[in-house]
C-alpha positions as CSV (number, residue, x, y, z in Angstrom):
1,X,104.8,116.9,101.0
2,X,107.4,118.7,102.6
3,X,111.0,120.3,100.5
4,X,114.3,120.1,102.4
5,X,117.1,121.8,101.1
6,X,120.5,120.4,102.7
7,X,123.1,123.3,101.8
8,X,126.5,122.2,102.9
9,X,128.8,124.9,104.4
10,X,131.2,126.1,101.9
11,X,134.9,125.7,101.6
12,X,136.5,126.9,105.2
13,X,140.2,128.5,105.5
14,X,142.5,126.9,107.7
15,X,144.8,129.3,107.8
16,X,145.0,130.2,110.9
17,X,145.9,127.5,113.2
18,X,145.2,129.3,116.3
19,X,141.8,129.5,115.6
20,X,139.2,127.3,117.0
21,X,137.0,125.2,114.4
22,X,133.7,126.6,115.4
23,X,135.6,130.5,114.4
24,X,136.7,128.8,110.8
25,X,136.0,131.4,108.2
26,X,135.2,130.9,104.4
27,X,137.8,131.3,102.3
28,X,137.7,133.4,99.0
29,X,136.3,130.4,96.8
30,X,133.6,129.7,99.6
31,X,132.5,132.9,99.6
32,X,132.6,132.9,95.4
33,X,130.6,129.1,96.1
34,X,128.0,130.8,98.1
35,X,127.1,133.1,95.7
36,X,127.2,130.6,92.7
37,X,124.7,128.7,94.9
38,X,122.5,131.9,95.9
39,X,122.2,132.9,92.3
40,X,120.9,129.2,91.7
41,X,118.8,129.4,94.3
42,X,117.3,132.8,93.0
43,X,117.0,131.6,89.2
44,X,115.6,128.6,90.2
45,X,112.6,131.3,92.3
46,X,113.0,129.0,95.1
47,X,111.7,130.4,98.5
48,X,111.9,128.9,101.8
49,X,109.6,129.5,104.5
50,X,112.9,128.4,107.0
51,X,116.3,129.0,107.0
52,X,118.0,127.2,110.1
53,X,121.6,127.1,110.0
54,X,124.5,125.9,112.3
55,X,126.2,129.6,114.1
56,X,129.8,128.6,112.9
57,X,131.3,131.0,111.6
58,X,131.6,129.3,107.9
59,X,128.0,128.4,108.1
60,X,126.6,131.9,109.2
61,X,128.4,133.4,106.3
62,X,127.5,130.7,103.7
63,X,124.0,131.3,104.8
64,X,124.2,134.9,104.8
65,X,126.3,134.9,101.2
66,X,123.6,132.8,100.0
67,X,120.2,134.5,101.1
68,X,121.8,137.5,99.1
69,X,123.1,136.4,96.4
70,X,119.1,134.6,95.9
71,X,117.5,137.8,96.5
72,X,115.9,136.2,99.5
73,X,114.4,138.5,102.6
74,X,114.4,135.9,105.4
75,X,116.3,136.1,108.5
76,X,118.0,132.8,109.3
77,X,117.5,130.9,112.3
78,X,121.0,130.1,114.1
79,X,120.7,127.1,115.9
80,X,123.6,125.0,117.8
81,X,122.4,122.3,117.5
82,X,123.5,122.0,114.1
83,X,126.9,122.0,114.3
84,X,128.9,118.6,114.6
85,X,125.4,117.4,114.9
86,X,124.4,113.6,114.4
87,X,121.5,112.5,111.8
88,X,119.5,111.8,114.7
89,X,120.0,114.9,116.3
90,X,119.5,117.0,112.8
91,X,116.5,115.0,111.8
92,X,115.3,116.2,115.6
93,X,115.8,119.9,114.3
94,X,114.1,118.8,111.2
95,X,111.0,117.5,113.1
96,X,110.6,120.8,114.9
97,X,110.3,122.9,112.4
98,X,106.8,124.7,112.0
99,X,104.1,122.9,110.3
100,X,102.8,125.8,108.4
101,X,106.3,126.0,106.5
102,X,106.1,123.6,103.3
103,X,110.1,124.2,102.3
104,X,113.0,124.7,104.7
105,X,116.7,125.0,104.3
106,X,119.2,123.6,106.8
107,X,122.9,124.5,106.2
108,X,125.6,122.7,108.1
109,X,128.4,120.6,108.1
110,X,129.6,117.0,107.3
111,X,129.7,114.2,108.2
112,X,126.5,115.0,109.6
113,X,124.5,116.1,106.5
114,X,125.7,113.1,104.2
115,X,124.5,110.6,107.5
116,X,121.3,112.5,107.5
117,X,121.1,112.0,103.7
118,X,121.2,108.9,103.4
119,X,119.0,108.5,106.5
120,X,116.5,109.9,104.6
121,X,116.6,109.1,101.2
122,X,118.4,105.8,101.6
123,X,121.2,105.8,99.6
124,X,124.6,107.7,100.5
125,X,125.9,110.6,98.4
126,X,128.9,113.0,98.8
127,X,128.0,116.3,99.5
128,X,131.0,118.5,98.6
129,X,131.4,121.8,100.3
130,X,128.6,124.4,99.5
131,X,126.3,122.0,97.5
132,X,123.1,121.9,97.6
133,X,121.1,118.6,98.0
134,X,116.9,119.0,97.8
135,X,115.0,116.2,99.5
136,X,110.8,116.1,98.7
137,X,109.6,114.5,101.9
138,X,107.1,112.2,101.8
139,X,105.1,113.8,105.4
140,X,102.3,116.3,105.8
141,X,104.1,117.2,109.4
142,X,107.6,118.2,109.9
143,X,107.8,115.8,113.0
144,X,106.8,112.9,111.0
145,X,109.8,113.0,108.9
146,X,112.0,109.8,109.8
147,X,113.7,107.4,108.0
148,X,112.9,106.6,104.3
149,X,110.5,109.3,103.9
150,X,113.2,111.1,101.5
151,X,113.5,111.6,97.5
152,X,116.3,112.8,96.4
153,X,114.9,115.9,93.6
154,X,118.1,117.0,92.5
155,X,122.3,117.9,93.9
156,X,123.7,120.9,92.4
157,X,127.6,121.7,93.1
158,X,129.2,125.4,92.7
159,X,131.9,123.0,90.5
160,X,129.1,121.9,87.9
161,X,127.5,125.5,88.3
162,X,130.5,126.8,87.2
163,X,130.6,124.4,84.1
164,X,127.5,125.5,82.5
């Protein structure tokens, strides 16, 4: 069995205009989300083997927000393929990732991650910004994982984080 984390970019500011999408920065509650998330991630003693994210901007800073906020040492890999990927094309990036990691994280963006989602496990779901969505995968190798072979273990949102 493999673990997937799917962490969702967090909320984006669209402020500036003039700005291209790729160069989108968080925005103060994003970077608030990303360390309600990190601090779940860190209670929760998870630890990744993998971090791969997208390089946009929002992404890169979730990701880094998050590591930090968990207490995590990794160094993320930044990979462009991720962003405005398609499922096929992130379940490609999923399938490549090294066999000797059991649990990887992949942080992106939408609609992407709710089509790989429900590639996976089946079923759709909404993944709001910066939630986290962790997928047991029924594979011994990374590049077996395909359709179906997903189990949906648990979604967390900063919104219900903040709740409790």
């Amino acid at each position: 069995m493999k673990t997937l984390l799917l962490l969702r970019h967090a909320k984006s500011s669209k402020d500036d205009p003039s700005l291209p999408d790729f160069e989108r920065p968080l925005n103060k509650r994003g970077k608030e989300d990303s360390k309600l998330i990190g601090n779940f991630i860190g209670k929760k003693r998870l630890t990744p083997d993998v971090v791969l994210s997208s390089p946009a901007k929002r992404a890169r800073q979730t990701t880094e927000l998050v590591l930090k906020a968990a207490g995590l040492k990794l160094d993320p890999i930044f990979d462009e393929r991720i962003y405005e990927a398609s499922p096929r094309r992130l379940l490609q990036v999923v399938g490549e990732i090294d066999d000797t990691a059991r649990f990887a994280i992949l942080v992106g963006h939408n609609p992407g991650f709710e089509d790989l989602f429900q590639l996976l496990v089946g079923k759709a779901l909404d993944l709001p910004t910066a939630s986290l969505a962790s997928i047991a995968l029924r594979v011994e190798k990374w590049s077996n994982t395909e359709p179906g072979v997903g189990i949906l273990d648990y979604l967390v949102t900063p919104k219900e984080l903040r709740k409790s």
